[in-house]
N, C-alpha and C positions, 0 to 999 in steps of 0.2 A: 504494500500500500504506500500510498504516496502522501506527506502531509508537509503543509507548510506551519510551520514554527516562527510563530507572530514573538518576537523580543521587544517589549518596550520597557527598559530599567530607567530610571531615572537618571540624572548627571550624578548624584553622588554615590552610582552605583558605579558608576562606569568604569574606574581603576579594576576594585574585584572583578566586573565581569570580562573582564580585558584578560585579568590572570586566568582565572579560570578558561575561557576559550584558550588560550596559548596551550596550555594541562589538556584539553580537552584535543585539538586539534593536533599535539603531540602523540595523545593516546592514538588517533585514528592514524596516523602513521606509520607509528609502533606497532600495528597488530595487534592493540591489547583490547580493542572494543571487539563486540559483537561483529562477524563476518557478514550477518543479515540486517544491518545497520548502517548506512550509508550517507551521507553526505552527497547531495544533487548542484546544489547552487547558494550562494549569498549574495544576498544585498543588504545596507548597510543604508542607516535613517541618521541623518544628520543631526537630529534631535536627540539621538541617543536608542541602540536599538539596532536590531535589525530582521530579516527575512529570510529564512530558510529553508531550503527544501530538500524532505529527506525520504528516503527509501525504507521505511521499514517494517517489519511483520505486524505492529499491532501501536497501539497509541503506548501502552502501557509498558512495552520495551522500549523506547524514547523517554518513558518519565524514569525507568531505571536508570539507563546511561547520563541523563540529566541529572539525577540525583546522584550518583559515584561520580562524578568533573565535573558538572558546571550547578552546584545545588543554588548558589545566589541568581543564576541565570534562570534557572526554572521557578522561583517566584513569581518572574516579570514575562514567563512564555505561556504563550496558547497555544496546541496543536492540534491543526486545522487539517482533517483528511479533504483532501483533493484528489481530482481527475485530471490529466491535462485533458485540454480539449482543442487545442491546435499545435503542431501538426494532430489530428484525431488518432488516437489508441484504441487499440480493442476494447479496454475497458471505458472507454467516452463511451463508443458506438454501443456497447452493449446498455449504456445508463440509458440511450436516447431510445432504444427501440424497448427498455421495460417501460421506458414511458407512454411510449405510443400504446402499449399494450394496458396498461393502466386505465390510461386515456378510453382507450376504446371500449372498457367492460361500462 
């Protein structure tokens, strides 16, 4: 599953969560995280914060890895399950046609 991981920590978070993603991002390089856990893309909020999109089996394996490396970070996160929907995936096209089916009963 795919979710975006909404960060919004305050400024006087932002030192800690700085350390922690370096810890965190070290681990993923390491080997030492979960194999089924991934890291997709960042983007970064100038207000403090940012956007992530990750790869992984369940919401609830992201609040583990969150909570062992980045626990001040997972305060300030929301994980957002998504689909992409362009370029269209198999699982977009499959969300669109239960809906037509939905629709239709």
């Amino acid at each position: 599953m795919k979710f975006i991981a909404v960060h919004k920590w305050p400024k006087e978070a932002q030192i800690i969560c700085t350390k922690e993603m370096v810890a965190g991002f070290t681990a993923l390089l390491k080997g030492e995280t979960p194999k089924d856990i991934v890291i997709l893309n960042t983007w970064t909020r100038d207000e403090g914060g940012a956007f992530c999109c990750w790869d992984a089996p369940n919401k609830e394996a992201l609040n583990k890895l969150f909570k062992q490396y980045l626990p001040t970070m997972l305060k300030y996160t929301e994980f957002v399950p998504v689909s992409q929907a362009y370029p269209a995936t198999i699982e977009y096209e499959l969300g669109l046609l239960k809906m037509m089916c939905d629709a239709a009963k």
